[in-house]
N, CA, C and O atoms as a DFTB+ gen file, in Angstrom:
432 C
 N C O
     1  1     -57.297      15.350      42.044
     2  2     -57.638      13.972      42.296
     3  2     -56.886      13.017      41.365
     4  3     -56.293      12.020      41.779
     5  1     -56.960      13.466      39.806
     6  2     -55.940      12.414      39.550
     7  2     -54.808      12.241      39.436
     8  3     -54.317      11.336      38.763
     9  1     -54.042      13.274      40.224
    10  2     -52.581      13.102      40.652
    11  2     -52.333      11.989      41.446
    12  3     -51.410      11.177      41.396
    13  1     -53.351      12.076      42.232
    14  2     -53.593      11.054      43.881
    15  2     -53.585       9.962      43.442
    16  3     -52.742       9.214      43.937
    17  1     -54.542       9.355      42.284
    18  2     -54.944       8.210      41.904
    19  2     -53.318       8.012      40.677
    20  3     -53.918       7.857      39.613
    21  1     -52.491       7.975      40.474
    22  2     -51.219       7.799      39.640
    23  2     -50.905       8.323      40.398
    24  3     -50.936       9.452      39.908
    25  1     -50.428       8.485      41.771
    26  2     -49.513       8.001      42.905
    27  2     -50.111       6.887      43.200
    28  3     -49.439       5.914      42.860
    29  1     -51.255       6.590      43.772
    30  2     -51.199       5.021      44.192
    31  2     -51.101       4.222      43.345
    32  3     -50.669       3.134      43.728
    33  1     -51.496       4.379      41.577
    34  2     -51.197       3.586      40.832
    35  2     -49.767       2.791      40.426
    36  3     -49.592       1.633      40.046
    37  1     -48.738       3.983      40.683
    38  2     -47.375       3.984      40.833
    39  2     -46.909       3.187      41.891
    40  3     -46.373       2.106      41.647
    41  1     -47.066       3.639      43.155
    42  2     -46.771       2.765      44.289
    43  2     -46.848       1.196      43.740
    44  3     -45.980       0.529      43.176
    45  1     -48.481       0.789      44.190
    46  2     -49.212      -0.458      43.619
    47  2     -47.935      -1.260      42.740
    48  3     -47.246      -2.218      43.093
    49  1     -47.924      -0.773      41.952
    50  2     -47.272      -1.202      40.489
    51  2     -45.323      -1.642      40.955
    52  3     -44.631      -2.570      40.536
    53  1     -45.035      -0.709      41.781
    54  2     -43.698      -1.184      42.535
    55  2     -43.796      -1.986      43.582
    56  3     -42.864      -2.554      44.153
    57  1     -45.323      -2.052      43.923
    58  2     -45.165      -3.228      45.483
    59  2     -45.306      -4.462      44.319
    60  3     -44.451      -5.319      44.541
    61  1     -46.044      -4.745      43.287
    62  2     -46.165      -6.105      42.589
    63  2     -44.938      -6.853      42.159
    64  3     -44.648      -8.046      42.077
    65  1     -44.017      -5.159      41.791
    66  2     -42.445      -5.772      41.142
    67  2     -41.755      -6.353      41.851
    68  3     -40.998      -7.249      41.478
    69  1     -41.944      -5.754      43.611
    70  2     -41.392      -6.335      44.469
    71  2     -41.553      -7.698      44.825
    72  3     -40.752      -8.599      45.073
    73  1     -43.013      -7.609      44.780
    74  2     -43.398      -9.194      45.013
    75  2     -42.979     -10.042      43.991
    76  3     -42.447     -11.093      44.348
    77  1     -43.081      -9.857      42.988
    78  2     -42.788     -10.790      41.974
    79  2     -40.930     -10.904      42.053
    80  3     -40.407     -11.846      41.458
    81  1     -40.219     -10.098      42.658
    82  2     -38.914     -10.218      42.894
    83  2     -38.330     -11.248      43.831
    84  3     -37.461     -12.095      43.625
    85  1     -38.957     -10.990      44.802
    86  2     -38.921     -11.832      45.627
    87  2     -39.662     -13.308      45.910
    88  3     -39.382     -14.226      46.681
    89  1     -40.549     -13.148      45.102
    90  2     -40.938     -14.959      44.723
    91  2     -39.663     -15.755      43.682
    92  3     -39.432     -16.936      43.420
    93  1     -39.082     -14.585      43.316
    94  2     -38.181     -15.572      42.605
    95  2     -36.310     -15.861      43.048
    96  3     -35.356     -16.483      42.581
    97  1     -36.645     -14.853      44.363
    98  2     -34.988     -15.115      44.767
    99  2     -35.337     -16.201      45.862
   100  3     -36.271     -16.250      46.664
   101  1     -33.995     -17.282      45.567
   102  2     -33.974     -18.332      46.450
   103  2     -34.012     -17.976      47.743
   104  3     -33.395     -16.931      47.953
   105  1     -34.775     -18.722      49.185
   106  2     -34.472     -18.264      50.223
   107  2     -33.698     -19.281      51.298
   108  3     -34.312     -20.239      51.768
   109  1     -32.244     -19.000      51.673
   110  2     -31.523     -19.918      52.395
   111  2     -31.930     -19.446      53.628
   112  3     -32.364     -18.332      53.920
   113  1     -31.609     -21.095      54.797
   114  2     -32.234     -20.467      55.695
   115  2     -31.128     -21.631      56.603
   116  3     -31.232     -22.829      56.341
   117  1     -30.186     -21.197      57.569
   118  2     -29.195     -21.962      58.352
   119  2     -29.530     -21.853      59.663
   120  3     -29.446     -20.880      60.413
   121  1     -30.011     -23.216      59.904
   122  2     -30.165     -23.403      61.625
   123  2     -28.838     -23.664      62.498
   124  3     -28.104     -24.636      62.322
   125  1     -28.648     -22.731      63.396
   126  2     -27.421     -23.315      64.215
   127  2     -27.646     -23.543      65.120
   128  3     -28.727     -23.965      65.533
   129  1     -26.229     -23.231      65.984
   130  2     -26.362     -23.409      67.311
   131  2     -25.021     -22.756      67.820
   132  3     -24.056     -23.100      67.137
   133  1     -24.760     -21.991      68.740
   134  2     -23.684     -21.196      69.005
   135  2     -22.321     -21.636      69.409
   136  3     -21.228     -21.072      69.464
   137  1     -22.770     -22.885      69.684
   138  2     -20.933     -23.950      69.784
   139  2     -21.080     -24.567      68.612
   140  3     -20.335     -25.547      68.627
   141  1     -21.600     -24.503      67.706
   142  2     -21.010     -25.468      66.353
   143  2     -20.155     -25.427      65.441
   144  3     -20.400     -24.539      64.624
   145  1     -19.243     -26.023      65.231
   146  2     -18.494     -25.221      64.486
   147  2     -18.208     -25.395      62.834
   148  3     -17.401     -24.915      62.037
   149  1     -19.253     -26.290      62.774
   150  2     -19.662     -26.643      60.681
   151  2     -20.558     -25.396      60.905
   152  3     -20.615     -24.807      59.826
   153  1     -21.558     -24.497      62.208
   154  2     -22.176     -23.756      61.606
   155  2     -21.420     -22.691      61.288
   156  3     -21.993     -21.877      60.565
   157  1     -20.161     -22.402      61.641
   158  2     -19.786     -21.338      61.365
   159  2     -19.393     -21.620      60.380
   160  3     -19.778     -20.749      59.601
   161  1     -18.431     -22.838      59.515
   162  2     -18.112     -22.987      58.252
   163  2     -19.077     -22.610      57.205
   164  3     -18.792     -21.785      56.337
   165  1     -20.511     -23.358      57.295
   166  2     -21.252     -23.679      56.528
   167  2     -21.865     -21.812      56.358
   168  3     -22.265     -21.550      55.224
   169  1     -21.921     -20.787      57.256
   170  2     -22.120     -19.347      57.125
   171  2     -20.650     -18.773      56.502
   172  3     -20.777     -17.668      55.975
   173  1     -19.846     -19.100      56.483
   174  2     -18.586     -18.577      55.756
   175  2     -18.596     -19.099      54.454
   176  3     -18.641     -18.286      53.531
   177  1     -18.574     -19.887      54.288
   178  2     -18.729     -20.581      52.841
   179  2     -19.825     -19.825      51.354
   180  3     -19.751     -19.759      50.127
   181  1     -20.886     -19.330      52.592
   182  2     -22.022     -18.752      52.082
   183  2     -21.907     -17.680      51.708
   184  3     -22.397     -17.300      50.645
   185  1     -21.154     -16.854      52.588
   186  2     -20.248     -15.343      52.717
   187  2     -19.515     -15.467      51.692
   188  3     -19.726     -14.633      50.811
   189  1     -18.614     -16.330      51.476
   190  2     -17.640     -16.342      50.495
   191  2     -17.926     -16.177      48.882
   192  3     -17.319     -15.722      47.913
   193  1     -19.172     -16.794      49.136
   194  2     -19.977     -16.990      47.335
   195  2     -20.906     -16.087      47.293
   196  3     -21.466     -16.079      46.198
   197  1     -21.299     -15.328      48.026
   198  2     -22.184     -13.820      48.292
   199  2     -23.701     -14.045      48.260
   200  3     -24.496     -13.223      47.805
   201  1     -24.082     -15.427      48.870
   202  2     -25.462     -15.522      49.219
   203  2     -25.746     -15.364      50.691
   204  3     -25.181     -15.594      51.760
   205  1     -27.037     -14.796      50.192
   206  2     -27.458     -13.891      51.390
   207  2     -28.290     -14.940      51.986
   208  3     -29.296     -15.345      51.403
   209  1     -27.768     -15.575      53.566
   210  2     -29.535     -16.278      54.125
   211  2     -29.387     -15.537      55.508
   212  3     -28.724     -14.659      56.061
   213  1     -30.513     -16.518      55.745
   214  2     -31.372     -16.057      57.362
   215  2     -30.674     -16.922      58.193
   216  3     -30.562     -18.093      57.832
   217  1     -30.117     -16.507      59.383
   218  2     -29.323     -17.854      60.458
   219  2     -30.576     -17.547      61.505
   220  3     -31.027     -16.497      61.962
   221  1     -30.940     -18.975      61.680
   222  2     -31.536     -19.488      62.616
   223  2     -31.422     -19.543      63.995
   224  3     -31.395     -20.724      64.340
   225  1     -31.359     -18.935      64.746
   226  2     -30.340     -19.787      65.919
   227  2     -31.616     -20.477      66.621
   228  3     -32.785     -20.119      66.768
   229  1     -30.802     -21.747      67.028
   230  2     -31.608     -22.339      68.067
   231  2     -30.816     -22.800      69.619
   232  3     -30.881     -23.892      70.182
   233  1     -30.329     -21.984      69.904
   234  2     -29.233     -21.943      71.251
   235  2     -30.490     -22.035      72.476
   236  3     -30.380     -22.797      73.436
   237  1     -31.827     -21.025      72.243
   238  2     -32.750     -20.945      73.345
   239  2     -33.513     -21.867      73.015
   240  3     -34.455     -21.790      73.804
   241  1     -33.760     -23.071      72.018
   242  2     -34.857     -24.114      71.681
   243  2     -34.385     -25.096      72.512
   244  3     -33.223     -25.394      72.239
   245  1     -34.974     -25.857      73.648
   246  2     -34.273     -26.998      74.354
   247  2     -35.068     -28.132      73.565
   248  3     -35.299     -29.103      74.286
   249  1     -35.488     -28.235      72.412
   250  2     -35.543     -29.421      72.066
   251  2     -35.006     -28.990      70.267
   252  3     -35.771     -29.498      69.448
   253  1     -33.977     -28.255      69.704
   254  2     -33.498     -28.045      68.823
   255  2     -33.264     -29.125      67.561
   256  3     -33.173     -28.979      66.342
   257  1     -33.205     -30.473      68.609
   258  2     -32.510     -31.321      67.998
   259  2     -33.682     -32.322      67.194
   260  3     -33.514     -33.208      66.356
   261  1     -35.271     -31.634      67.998
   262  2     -36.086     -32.693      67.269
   263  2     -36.821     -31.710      66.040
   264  3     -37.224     -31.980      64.908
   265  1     -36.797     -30.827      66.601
   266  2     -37.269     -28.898      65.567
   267  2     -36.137     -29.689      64.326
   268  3     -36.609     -30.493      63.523
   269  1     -35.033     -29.429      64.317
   270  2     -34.111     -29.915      63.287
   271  2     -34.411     -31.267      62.573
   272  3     -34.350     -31.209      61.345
   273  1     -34.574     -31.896      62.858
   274  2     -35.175     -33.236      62.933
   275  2     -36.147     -33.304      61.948
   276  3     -36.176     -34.084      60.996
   277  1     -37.092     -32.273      62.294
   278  2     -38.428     -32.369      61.827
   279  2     -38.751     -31.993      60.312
   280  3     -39.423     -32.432      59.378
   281  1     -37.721     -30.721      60.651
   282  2     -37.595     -29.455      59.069
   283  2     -36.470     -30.494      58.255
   284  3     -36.547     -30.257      57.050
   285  1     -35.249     -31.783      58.606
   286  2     -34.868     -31.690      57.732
   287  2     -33.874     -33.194      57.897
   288  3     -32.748     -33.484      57.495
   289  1     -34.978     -33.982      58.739
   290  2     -34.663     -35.921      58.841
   291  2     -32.993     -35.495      58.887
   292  3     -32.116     -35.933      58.142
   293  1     -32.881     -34.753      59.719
   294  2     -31.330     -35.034      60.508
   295  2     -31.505     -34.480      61.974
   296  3     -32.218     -33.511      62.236
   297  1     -30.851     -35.127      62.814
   298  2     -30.311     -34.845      64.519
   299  2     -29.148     -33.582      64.472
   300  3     -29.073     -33.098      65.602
   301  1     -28.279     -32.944      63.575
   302  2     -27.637     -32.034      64.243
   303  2     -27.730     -30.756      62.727
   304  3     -28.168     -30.761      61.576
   305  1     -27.038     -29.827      63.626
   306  2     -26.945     -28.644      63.110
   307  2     -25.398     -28.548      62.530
   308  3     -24.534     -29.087      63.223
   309  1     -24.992     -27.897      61.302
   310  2     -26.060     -26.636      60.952
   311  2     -26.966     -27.712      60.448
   312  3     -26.749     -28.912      60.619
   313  1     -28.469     -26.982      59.526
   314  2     -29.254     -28.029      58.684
   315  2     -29.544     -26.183      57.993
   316  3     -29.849     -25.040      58.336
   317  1     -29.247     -26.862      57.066
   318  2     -29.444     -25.296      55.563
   319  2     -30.430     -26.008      54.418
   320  3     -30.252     -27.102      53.883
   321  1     -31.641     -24.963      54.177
   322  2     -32.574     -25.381      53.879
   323  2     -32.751     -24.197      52.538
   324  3     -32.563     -22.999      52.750
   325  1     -33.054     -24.618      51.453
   326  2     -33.822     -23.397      50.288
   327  2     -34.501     -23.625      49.733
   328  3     -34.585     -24.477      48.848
   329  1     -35.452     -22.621      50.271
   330  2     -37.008     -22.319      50.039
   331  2     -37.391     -23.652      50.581
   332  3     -37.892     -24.600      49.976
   333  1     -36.980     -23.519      52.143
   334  2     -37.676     -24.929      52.527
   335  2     -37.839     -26.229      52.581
   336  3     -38.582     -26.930      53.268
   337  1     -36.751     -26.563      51.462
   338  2     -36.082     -27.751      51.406
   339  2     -34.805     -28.063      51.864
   340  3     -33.800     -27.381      51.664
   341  1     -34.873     -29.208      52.543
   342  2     -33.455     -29.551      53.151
   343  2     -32.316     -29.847      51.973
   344  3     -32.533     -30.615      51.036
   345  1     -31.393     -29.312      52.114
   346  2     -30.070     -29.616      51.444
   347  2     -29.276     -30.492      52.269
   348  3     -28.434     -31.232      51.760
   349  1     -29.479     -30.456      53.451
   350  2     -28.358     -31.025      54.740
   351  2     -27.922     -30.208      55.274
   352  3     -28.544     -29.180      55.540
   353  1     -25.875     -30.579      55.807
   354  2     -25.549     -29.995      56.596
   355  2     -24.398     -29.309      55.786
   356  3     -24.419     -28.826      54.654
   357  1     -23.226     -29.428      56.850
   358  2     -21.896     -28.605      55.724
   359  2     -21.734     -29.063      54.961
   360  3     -21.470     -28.438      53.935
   361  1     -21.797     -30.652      54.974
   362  2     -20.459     -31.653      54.161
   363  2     -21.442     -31.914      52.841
   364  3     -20.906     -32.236      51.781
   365  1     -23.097     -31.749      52.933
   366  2     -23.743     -31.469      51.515
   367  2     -23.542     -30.229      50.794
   368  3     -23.464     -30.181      49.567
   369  1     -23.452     -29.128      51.637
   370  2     -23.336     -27.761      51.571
   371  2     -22.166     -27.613      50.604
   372  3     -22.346     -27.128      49.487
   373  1     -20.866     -28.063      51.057
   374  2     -19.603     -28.017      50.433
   375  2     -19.696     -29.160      49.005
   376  3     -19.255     -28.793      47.916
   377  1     -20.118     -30.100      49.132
   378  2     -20.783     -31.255      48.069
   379  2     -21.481     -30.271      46.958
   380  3     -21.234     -30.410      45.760
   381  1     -22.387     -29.252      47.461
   382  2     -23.201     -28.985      46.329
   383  2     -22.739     -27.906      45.625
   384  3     -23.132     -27.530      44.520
   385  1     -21.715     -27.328      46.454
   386  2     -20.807     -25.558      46.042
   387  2     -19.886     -26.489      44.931
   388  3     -19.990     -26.258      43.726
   389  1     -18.785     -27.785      45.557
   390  2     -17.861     -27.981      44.620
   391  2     -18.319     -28.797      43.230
   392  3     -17.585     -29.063      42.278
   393  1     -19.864     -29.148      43.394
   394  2     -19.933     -29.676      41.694
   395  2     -21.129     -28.137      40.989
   396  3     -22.051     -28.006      40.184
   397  1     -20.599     -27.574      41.610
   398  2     -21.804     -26.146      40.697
   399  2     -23.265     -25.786      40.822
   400  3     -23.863     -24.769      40.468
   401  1     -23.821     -27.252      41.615
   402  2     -25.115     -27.040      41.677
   403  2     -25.421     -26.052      42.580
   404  3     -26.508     -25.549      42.295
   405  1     -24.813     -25.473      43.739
   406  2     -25.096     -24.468      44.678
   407  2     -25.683     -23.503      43.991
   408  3     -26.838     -23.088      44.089
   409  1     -24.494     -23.038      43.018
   410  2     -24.499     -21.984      42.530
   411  2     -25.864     -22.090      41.543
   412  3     -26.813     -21.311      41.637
   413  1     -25.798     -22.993      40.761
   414  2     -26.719     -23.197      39.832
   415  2     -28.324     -22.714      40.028
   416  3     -29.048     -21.954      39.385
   417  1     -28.594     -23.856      41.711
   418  2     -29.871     -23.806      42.320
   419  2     -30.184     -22.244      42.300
   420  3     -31.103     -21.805      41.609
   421  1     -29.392     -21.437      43.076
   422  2     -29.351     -20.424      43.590
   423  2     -29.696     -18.827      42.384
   424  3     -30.153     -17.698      42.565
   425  1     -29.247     -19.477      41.385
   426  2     -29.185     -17.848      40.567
   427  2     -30.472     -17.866      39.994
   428  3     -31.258     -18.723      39.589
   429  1     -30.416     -16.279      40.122
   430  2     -31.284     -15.497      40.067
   431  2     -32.165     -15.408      38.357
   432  3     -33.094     -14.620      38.182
């Protein structure tokens, strides 16, 4: 029996590290749209500096533009958001990579 009980203690103890890992990595999150073509910049750019986000697509949302709208007081895509806050689009995206803050916001 108390092998059993220090296995779940063990487990337990790696699901908390996890959690606590992941409350602290930034989470990007890029809404597109499949003809855009800042979204593809604004996902290359991201690639390029080795942050990892979630792409959104909203190609099947027929009202994309007010969903976008809503998450981030702009009409078009991309709209790149971390941890939920709007950053904007590319041309902030590229704004915030070339004075350091991208990077800055972002590390770990």
């Amino acid at each position: 029996m108390a092998g059993a009980g220090m296995a779940r203690g063990h487990g337990s103890g790696i699901d908390r590290r996890l959690q606590a890992f992941t409350l602290f990595v930034p989470r990007i999150d890029v809404y597109t749209t499949g003809w855009c073509g800042l979204c593809i910049r604004a996902k290359a750019l991201l690639d390029a500096r080795g942050f990892a986000y979630r792409e959104v697509s909203l190609d099947e949302d027929p009202a994309f533009r007010q969903r976008v709208y809503e998450l981030g007081r702009q009409w078009t895509v991309p709209l790149v958001t971390i941890d939920d806050e709007p950053v904007g689009g590319y041309r902030e995206l590229v704004a915030l990579d070339r004075s350091g803050l991208l990077a800055e916001r972002l590390a770990a």
